[in-house]
C-alpha positions in Angstrom: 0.0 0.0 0.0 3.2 2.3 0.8 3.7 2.3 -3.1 0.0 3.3 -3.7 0.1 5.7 -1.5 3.2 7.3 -2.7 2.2 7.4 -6.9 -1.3 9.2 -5.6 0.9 11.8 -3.5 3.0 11.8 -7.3 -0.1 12.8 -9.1 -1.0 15.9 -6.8 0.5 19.2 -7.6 3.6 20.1 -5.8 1.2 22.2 -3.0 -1.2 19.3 -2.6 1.1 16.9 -1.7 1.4 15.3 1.4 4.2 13.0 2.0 6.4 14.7 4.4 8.9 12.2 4.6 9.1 8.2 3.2 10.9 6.2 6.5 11.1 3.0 4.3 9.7 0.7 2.2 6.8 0.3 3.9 6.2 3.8 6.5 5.6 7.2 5.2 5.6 10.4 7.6 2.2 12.5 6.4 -0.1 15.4 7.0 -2.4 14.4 9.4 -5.3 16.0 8.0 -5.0 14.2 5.1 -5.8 10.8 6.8 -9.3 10.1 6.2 -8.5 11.1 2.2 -5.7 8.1 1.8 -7.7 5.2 3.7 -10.8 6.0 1.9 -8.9 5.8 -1.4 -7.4 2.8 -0.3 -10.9 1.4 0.2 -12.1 2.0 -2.9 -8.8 0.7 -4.2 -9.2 -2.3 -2.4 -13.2 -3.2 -3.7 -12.1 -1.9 -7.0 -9.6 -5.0 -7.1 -11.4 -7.6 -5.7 -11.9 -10.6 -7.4 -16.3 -11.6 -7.4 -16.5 -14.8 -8.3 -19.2 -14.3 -11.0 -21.7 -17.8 -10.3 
């Protein structure tokens, strides 16, 4: 998800983003208020890749 997370702070203008600092592979450092934003995209990421079996 770090990797997600990082390519939609890419895709933001340079005053939208809001990755403060990447820790490592997996942990990035973030504007709090931005919180609600990234796990609601991350949800809608999720259902958009989940496999329905279609029987």
């Amino acid at each position: 998800m770090a990797q997600y997370i990082i390519n939609m702070n890419a895709s933001l203008r340079a005053s939208d983003e809001f990755i403060i600092h990447k820790l490592d592979s997996t942990h990035i450092f973030d504007q709090p208020h931005v919180e609600q934003m990234i796990r609601s995209q991350i949800a809608k990421f999720r259902e958009d890749n989940t496999y329905v079996n279609p029987n």
